[in-house]
N, C-alpha and C positions, 0 to 999 in steps of 0.2 A: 242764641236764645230763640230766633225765630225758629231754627229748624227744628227744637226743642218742642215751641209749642207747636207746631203743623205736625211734629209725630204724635206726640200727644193727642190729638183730633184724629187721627188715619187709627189709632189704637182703641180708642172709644168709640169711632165707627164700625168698628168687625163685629160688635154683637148686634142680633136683631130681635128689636121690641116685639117688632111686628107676631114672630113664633111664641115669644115667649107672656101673654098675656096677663096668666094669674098669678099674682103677689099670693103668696101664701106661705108663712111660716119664715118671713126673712129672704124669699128665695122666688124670681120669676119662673113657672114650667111652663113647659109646653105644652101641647095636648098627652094625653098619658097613651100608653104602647096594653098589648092584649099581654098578658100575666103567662102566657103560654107562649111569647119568648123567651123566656129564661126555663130554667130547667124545673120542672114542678115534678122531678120523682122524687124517693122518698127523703135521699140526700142532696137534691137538686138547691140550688140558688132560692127561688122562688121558696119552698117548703122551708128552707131554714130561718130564710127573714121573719116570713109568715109567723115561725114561732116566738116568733119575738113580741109579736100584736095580740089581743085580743080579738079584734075585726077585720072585716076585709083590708086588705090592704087595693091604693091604687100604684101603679108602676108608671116609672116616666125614664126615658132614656138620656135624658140630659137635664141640668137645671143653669141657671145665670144668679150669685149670690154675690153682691160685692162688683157687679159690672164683669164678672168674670164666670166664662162658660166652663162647665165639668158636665164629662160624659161618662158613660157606662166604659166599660171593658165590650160590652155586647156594640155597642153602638160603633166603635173604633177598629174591631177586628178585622186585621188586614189589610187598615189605611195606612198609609205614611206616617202621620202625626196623629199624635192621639189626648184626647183631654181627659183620662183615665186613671193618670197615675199623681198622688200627693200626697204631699208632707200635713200631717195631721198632727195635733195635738191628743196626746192617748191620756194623758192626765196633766195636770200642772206643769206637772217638771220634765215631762216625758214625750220625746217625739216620735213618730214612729212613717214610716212608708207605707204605704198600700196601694192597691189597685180598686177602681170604687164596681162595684159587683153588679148594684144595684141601686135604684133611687125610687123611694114608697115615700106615700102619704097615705098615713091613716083617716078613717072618717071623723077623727077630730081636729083635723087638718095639722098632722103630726108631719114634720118633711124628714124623712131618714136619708143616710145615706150606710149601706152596706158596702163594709170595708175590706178585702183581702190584705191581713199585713205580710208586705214584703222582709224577712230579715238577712241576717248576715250569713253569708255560705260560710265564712270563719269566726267565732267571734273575735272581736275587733277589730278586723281589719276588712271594713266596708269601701275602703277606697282604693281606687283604682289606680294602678303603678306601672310603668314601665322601664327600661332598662337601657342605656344609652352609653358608648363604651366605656365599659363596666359600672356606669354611676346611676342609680337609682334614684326615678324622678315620683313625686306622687300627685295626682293630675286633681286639683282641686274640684267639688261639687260635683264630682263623677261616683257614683257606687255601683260596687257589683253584688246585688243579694239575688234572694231565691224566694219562689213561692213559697207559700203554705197552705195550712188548714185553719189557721187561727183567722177568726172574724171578728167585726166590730161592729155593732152599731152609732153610727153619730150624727149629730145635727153638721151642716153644710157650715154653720159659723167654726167649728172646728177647723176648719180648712189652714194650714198655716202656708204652703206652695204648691200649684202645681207644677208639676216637675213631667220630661220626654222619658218616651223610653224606650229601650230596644229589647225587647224580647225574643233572646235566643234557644236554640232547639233544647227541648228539657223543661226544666222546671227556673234557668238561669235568667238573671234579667241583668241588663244598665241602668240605671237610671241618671239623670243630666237635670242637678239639681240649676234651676234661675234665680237670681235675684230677690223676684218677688212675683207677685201672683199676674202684672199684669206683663211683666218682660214674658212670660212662659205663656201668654193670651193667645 
């Protein structure tokens, strides 16, 4: 139990107050990032959230909701581990994967998060299998999907996991579902 609670403290110590300042919409940011890192052509990241607003949008590369940190895809590129990828609620009944695109607030102090959803390279068979003589194993909370075109927009309480990923060459991913939001912290 003791070494229970001292993880517990070492795991709620990893985020930092200090970056993240403003309470806004359920959700600490950080300072926000110039809108001409993401892609502002005509199909670009930037121009498509955009359509989603009436007004300017402000852009932020990561936010903390729930004690727990989520990053852009931009923010993560070509680190080791990444805070990019999760399990979202797309409706009630309905879960879904993506990679988070981008993170806006509008000047009504709206907090977005744009979603790229991940799906299945076969349908139903998102999980990941191997083969061991001759007897086929299926390796729990492991999937293998693929990118898309489909987007989302959603609030940060939507967040049901984040989840690691391993993004390989193509449009292929892993994804390495945890527990829970904060084992994946």
């Amino acid at each position: 139990m003791m070494l229970f609670k001292f993880t517990e403290e070492l795991l709620n110590r990893k985020q930092s107050q200090i970056r993240y300042k403003d309470f806004i919409d359920l959700c600490y940011l950080p300072k926000p990032v110039s809108k001409e890192l993401y892609d502002t052509s005509e199909n670009g990241i930037a121009t498509r959230v955009q359509s989603f607003f009436n007004n300017e949008l402000t852009f932020y590369n990561s936010l903390i909701i729930s004690g727990v940190l989520v990053k852009t895809i931009i923010m993560t590129h070509g680190k080791l581990v990444g805070d990019c990828c999760i399990s979202f609620y797309f409706d009630n009944d309905n879960i879904k994967y993506g990679l988070i695109r981008a993170i806006v607030k509008s000047s009504q102090n709206v907090v977005r998060l744009f979603i790229e959803e991940l799906i299945e390279k076969k349908p139903q068979t998102p999980r990941f299998y191997f083969k061991i003589n001759d007897e086929q194993y299926q390796v729990p909370n492991i999937f293998r999907l693929k990118r898309s075109n489909l987007f989302h927009l959603k609030h940060p309480k939507w967040i049901l996991k984040k989840n690691a990923i391993i993004c390989e060459p193509g449009v292929c991913a892993t994804v390495l579902e945890y527990p829970n939001l904060k084992d994946s912290s």
